[in-house]
N, C-alpha and C positions, 0 to 999 in steps of 0.2 A: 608425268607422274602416274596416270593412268595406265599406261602401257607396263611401267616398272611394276605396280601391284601389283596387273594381268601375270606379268612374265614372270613373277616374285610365288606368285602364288600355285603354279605349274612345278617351276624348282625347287621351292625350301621344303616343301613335303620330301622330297627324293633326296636329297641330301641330307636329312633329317633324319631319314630313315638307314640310311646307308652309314651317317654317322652312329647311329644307337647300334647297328650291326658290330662297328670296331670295337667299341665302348664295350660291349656285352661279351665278346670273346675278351680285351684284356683281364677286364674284370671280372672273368669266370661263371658270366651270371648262367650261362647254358654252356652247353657242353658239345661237341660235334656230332652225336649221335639224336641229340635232341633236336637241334637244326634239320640234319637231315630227316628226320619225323616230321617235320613242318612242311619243309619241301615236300615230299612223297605225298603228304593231304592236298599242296597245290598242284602238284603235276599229275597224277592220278584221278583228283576231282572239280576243284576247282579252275585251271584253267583248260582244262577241256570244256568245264561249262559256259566259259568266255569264249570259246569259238566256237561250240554251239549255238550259241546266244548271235553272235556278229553273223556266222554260215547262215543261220537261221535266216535274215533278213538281209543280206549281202546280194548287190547289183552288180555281179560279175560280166565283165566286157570285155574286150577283145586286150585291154592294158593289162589285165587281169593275166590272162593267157599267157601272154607276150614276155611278160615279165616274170614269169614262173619259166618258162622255155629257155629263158636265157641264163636262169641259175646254173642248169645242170650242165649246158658245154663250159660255161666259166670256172664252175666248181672243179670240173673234172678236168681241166687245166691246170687248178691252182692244186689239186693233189697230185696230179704228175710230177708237177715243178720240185712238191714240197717230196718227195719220192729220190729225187735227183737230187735235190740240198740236204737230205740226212744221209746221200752215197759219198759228196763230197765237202761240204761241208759244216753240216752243222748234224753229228754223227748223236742223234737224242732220238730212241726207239718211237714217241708217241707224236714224234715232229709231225708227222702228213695230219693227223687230226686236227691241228692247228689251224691247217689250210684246206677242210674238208664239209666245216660247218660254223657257219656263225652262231652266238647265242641268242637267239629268239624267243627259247620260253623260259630265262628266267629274270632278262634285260631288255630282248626286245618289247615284247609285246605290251608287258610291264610301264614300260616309257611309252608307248604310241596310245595306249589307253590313257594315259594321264594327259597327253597332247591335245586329244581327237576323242575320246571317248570308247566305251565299249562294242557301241554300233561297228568301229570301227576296224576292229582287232583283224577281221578276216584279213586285210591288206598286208599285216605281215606274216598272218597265220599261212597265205596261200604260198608265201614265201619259203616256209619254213617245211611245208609240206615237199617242194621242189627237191628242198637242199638233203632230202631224206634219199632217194636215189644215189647220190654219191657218197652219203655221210657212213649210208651202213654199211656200204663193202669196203670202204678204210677202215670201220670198227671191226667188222669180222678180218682183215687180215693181222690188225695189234693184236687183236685177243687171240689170234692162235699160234701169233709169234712168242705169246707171254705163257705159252700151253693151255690156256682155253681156244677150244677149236670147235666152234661152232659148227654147224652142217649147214649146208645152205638151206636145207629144210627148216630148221630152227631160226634158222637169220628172218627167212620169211615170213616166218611163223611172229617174230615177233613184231616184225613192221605193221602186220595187220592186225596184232593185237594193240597198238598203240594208242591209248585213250585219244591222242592228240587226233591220229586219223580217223578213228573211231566217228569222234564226238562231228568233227570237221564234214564229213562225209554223209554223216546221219541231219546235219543242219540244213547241206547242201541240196538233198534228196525231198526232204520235206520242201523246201521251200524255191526248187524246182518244179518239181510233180503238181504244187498248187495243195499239198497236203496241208502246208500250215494256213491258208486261206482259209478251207475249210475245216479244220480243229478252231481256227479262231472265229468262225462262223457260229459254232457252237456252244463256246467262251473256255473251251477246254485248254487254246494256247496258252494265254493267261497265267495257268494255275503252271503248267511247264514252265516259261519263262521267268518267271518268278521266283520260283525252285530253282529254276538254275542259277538266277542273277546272284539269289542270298546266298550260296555256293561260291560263288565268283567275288565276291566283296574282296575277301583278302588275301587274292592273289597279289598286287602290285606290292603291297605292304611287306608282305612276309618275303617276296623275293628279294626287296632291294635289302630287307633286311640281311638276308641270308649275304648277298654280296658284298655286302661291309662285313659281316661274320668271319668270310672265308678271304679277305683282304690278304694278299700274301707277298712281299718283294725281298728277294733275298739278299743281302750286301753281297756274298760271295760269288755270285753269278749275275751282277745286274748291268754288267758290258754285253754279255750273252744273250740275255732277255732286250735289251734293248734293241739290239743289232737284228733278232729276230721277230719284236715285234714293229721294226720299221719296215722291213720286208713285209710282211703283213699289211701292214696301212700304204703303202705303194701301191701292193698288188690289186687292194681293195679298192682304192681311187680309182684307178682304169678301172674295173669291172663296174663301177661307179658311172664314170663316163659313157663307156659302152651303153651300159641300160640308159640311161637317159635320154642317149642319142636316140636309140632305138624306141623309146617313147616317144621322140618327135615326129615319126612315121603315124602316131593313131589318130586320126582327128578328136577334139577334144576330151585328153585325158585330164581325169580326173586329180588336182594338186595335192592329194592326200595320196593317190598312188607312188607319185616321185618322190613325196615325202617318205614314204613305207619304203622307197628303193634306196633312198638318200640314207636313211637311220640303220639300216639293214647290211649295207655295206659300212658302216660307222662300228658295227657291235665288233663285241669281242670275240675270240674263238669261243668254241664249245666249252663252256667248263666239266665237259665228263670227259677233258683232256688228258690233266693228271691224273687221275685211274689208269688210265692206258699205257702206265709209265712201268716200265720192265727193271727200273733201279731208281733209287731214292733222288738220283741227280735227276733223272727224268720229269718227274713230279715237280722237286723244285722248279725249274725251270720252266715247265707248264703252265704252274700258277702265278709263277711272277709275271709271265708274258701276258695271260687272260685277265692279270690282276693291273698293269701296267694299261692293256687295251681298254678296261673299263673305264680308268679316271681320263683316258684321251676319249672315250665316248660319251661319257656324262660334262665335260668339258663343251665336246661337239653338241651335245643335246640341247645345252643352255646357250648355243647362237642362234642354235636351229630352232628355240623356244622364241627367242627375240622376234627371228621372221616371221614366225608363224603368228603370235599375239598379233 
């Protein structure tokens, strides 16, 4: 009975919240432009302050590494592959993003804070960090197939402007260097931390919310979406496998790292999918498939809740 409350009280928040997300779009109570004002406050401010916060005090080791190095040749597999399947077929302009990036900052990280706590966000955050090497030159070739045509100076331009690496980097530095030792020596971290945490509150909230918000599965196309996001959940098992194998190489790694590999490979594609989409049918079928991935992810999250309690 103990364990059912533990496990009860992890998932009825997230469900909760994801349900009031549907609730709120049928019933008009906000509008898509307002959502995405929500989002832009958490992606922008609030959770770059959550991996400030985790980078900040983050015990990076050699699984840390390991498991960042192995995103990028897997990724860069699964966008080849996904490259070859819209030549033959599965002919949907914004297909390779599907298989370019997983959703880390508005389902992962979200769920792993709610598992593990704040402390612990780096473990997916370093994740998501990796998958940005492969994620942007799929996005800089959609958008200049759609006639936005980036320069590679501007592509770059914008990775490093990225609050995510920004905030990730500046966490890192400090609490490498021994800087945040001595800022807290002084009681100066504190008042930082703090500022950032109250910043950070409601990220998890407002994202699941958004995900229920933007819920989308279209009848007209749901043999298509299905078909493509089993291909998806395949390819993701083995890259699953893979990393785990490869984490039995480190002498004792840490269970909350394989968990952040385990949940990482579970998410859904990117949802800056359907943007990427060159005709209406595109979009559709972007969001049914990231919208399809989520309920097989939040499904996976409440077993992965069980082991974990």
């Amino acid at each position: 009975m103990d364990k059912f409350l533990a496990v009860l009280q992890v998932i009825l928040p997230i469900f909760v919240t994801v349900a009031l997300g549907v609730y709120a779009r049928r019933r008009e109570i906000l509008t898509q432009d307002q959502i995405k004002g929500l989002q832009q406050f958490v992606m922008k401010f609030g959770l770059p302050c959550v991996l400030f916060n985790s980078c900040l005090g983050a015990s990076l080791g050699s699984e840390s590494v390991i498991s960042m190095l192995l995103v990028i040749p897997l990724l860069l597999g699964s966008a080849f592959l996904s490259f070859r399947l819209r030549k033959h077929k599965f002919t949907y302009h914004n297909l390779p993003q599907l298989f370019a990036a997983q959703e880390t900052g508005m389902l992962g990280i979200p769920l792993f804070i709610a598992l593990f706590g704040v402390s612990e966000a780096y473990r997916m955050g370093v994740l998501d960090l990796a998958q940005i090497v492969i994620a942007v030159p799929v996005i800089a070739i959609l958008s200049a197939n759609t006639g936005k045509d980036p320069t590679p100076l501007e592509i770059a331009g914008n990775v490093f402007r990225s609050p995510f690496l920004i905030s990730s980097l500046l966490g890192l530095a400090l609490n490498l260097s021994g800087l945040a030792a001595s800022l807290d020596g002084i009681g100066v971290l504190p008042i930082i931390t703090e500022t950032t945490f109250f910043l950070a509150q409601p990220v998890s909230a407002v994202m699941l919310f958004s995900v229920g918000f933007n819920f989308s599965l279209n009848r007209n196309y749901r043999t298509t979406i299905f078909r493509i996001a089993s291909v998806h959940s395949g390819l993701f098992v083995l890259f699953c496998a893979v990393m785990q194998s490869a984490l039995l190489l480190v002498p004792d790694v840490d269970a909350r790292t394989r968990w952040a590999v385990l949940l990482y490979c579970l998410l859904p594609s990117s949802y800056l999918t359907p943007s990427l989409g060159r005709s209406e049918e595109d979009s559709i079928i972007a969001s049914g498939v990231c919208s399809l991935l989520t309920i097989t992810c939040l499904i996976a999250f409440c077993v992965m809740t069980i082991c974990v309690v």
